[in-house]
N, C-alpha and C positions, 0 to 999 in steps of 0.2 A: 243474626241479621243476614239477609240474601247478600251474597256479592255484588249483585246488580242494583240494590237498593242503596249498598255502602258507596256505589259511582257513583250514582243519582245524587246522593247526599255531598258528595267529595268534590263535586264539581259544578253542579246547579245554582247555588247559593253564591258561593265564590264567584264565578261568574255574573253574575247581574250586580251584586255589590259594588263587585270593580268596577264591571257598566259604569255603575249609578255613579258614583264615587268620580271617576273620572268627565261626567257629562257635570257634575254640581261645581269641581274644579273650573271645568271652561266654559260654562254659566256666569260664573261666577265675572268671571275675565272681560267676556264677547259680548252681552246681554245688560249694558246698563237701562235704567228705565228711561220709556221715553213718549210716557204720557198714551193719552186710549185714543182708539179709534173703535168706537161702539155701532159707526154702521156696517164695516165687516162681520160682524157679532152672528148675526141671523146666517151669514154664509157658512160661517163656522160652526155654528151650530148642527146645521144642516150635513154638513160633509162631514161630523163626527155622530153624529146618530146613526147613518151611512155603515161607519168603520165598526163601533161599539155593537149595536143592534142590529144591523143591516146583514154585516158578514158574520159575525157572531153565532147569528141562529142560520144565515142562509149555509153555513159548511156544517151546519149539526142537522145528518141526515142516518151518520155510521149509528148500528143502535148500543154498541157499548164504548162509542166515543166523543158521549156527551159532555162529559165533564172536561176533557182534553180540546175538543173542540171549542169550549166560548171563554177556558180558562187560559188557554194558552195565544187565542187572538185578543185578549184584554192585555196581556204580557208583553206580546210581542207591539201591539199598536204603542203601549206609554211607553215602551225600550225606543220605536222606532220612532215615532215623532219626536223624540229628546235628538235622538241620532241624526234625523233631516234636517231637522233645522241648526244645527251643528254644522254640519258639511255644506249646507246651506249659505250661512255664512261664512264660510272663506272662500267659497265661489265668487263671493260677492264681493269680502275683501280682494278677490285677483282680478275682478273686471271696475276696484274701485265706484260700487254704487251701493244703494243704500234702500233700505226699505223697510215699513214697518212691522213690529213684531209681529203682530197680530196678523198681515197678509203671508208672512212667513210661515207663521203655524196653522193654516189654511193649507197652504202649499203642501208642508209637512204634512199633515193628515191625509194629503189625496195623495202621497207619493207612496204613502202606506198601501195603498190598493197593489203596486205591482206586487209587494210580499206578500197581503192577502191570496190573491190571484195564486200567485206560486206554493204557497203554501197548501191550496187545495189539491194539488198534482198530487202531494207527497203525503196528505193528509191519513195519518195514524202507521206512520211509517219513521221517518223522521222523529228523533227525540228531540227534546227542548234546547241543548245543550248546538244542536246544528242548528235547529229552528231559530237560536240568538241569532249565530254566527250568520248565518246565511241572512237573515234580515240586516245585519249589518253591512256586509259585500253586497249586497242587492242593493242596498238602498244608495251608494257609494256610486256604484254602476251605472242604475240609472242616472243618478244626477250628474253626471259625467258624460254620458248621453246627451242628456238634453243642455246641459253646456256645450258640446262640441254641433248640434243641431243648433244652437242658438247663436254662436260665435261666428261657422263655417260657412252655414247653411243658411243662414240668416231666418231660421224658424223662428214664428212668435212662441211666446210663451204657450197660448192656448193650444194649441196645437200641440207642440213638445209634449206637453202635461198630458193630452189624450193619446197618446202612442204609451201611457201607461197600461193599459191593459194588454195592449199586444206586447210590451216586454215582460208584463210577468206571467203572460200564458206562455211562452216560449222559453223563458226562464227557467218557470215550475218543472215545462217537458224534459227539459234538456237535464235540467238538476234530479227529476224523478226515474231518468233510463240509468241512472248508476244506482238503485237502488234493488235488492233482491227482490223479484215478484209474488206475491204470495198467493199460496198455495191455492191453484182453481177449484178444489173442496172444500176449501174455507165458508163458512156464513158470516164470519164474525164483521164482513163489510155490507150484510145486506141490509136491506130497511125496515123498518116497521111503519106502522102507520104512525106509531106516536112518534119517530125524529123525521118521517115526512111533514108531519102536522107545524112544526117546530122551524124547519126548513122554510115551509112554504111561507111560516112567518116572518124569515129573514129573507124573502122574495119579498113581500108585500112593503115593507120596511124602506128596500133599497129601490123597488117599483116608486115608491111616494117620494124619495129622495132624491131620486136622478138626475131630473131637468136642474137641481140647483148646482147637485155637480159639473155638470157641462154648461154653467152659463157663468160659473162664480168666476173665472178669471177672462173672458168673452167682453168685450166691446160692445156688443150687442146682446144685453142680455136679455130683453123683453122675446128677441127672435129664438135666441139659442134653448129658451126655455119651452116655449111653444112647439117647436119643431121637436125639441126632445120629447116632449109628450105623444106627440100623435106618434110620432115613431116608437115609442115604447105601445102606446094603445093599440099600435095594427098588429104588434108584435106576438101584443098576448091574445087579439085574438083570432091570427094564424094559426098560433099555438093550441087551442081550445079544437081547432077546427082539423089541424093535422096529426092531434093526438088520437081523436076518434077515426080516423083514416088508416092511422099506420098498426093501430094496435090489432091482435088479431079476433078479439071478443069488441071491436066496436068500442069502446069505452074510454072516458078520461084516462091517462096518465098523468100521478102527480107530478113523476118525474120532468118529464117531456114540459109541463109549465112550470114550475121550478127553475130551467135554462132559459127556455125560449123566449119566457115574456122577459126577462133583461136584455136579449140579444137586440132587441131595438135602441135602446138605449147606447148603446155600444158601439152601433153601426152610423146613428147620426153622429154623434160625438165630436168627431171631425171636421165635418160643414156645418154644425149644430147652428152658429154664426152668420153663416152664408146663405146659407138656406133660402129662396124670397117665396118660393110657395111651400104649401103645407104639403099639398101632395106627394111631393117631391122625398120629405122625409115619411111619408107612409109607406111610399114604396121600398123606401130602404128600411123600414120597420119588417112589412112583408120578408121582404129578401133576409133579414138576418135570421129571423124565426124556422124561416125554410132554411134556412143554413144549418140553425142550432140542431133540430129536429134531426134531418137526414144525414150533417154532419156525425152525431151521436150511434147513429148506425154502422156508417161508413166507416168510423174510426177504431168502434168496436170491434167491426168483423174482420174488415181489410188491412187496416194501418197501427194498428197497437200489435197486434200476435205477431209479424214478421219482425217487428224493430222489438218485440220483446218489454213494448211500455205498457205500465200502467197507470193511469190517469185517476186516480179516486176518485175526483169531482167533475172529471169533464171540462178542464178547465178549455182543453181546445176548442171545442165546439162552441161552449159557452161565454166566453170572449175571445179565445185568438183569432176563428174564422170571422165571426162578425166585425172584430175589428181592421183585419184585411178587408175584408166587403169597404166597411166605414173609409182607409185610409184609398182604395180605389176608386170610391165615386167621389172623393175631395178630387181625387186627379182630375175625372171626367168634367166636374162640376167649373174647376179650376180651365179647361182648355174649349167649354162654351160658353165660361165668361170673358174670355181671354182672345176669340176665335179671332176678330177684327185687330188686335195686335199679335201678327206674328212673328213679327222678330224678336221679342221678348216672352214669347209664350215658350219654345223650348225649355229657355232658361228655369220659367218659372216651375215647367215640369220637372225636370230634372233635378233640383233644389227638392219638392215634395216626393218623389221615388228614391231619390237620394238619403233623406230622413227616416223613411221606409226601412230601403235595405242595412240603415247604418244601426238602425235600432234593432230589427230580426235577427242580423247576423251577431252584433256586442250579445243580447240575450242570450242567443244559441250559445255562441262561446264561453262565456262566463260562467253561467247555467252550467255547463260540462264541465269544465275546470271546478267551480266551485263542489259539486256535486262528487269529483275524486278525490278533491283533498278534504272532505267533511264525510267520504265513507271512508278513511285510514281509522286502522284500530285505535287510535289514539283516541277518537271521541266517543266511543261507548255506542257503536250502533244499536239499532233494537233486533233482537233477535228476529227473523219471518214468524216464527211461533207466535212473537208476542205483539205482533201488529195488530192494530183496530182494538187495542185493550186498555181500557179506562185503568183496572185496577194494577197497571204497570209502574202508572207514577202517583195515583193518588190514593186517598183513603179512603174506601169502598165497601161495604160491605158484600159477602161475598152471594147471599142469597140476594142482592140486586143486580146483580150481574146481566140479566137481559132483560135488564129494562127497556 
């Protein structure tokens, strides 16, 4: 038996047990019943179709790391919503308030996205054993975050919850630059058409799902929904249009639709709410598409080779820049609704730029701390060799190998 297979076995198992073990002890304790709430139901629904089949098929693009890709975000999503809504609740108990399960486990499903997110940075890099760990610190992180935005800062909830994608593209970066780069003669990270195929069906998946994600904890949900579609609609077809522009044969890129049509989604997210004309959210659909697109170039050429990152999924382009775009026209949006009171208009900027940098920079930080002490030998890194390789942790046969 391989030494590396006897770690895998020595400490994978052991690890989620105890997980488990410890999450069913303070279950047990925290979570008495307390009767249904079945119009939440449809939300929930929605924003875990989203988590399971959304992101599941949208990070299976690697072509021999299909099985690692929809097996390990099934693992890490039921580890991590037992974990959210854990931490969840004694946030709750420290601010003494009280709320139903069922909107908790809503909540917990969508706090799952910053680890999704991040985990596409690191995706076929990272083994399982950090990929717990780190879904566990991440997930702590944020909600500690958005506690200290909702306490300080006096952020609503909706809001807080949408600075989910920009903490876990910033996250993923920060946690993916302590990782060894692999090797620029490698293929074992490039595509095929058959996990483009697969991919773009975890695009279409979380394209249908979105508006209910940005409208489910929203005030105004009939708005929030609406504007999130047309800004997803202008987004993909930006996308359609600036993929045949930039390629050099003229032609679709799957890739380029793949990011770009969620990068709307993304970018309204934050005024989702506010929004009162449609236009408004088409032009930030436009604007994040153009972002995702030419961001993907830009980061490629110019900004990964000096800092030495590597991004597998593109998570920055594909939600950190849009989400910056998103949390900057909430500013703009915020001080020409606001123009006629100025002496409370500073205030309220600084409160939403404040929530900005308190989230970018916890990410960054964390992200980097987490990322050095989850590369010490002590947790079984993957060798560079054996990056992007299905047949590392699972059981494969050997002539499927490039599938």
């Amino acid at each position: 038996m391989p030494s590396s297979y006897r770690n895998f076995r020595n400490s994978v198992p052991w690890l989620i047990l105890s997980l488990e073990a410890v999450f069913i002890v303070l279950f047990n304790v925290l979570f008495p019943y307390d009767g249904e709430l079945m119009k939440s139901y449809p939300a929930f629904q929605d924003v875990n179709h989203m988590m399971i089949f959304g992101f599941g098929f949208f990070l299976m693009f690697l072509k021999r790391y299909g099985f690692s890709t929809t097996g390990f975000n099934l693992l890490l999503m039921v580890l991590g919503v037992q974990c959210s809504m854990l931490i969840d609740t004694f946030i709750l108990l420290l601010q003494e308030k009280s709320q139903h399960h069922l909107e908790r486990l809503i909540e917990a499903a969508m706090s799952m996205t910053a680890v999704v997110i991040s985990t596409g940075a690191v995706l076929g890099k990272a083994n399982p054993v950090q990929l717990i760990l780190m879904t566990v610190l991440e997930l702590i992180v944020f909600r500690m975050t958005r506690w200290m935005n909702d306490t300080f800062l006096q952020v609503t909830d909706n809001i807080s919850m949408m600075h989910v994608h920009l903490f876990g593209a910033y996250f993923g970066l920060a946690f993916s630059s302590c990782f060894s780069e692999p090797s620029p003669r490698t293929d074992k990270n490039a595509r095929t058409p058959k996990s483009d195929l697969l991919s773009m069906l975890g695009t279409l998946f979380l394209w249908v799902f979105w508006p209910s994600f940005n409208s489910v904890l929203s005030d105004s949900k009939w708005r929030a929904i609406y504007n999130t579609y047309f800004g997803l609609a202008v987004s993909a077809v930006t996308a359609f249009a600036l993929s045949v522009l930039t390629t050099k044969d003229g032609k679709f890129r799957m890739s380029h639709i793949h990011s770009a049509a969620l990068a709307g989604g993304v970018a309204v997210g934050y005024a989702a709410h506010s929004i009162k004309y449609p236009w408004i959210a088409m032009v930030l659909g436009l604007l994040a598409s153009v972002i995702a697109i030419l961001g993907s170039y830009c980061s490629q050429r110019c900004l990964n080779p000096p800092l030495k990152l590597h991004d597998t999924s593109g998570v920055h382009f594909t939600f950190g820049m849009p989400a910056v775009l998103g949390a900057l026209a909430q500013v703009i949006l915020l001080i020409i609704k606001n123009w006629n009171n100025l002496p409370s208009l500073g205030y309220l900027v600084m409160i939403q730029v404040g929530a900005f940098c308190l989230t970018i920079s916890v990410a960054l930080i964390t992200g980097l701390i987490a990322g050095l002490i989850l590369n010490l030998r002590l947790f079984k890194t993957t060798p560079v060799s054996k990056y992007f390789e299905d047949q590392f942790y699972w059981e494969f046969p050997h002539l499927a190998v490039g599938f």
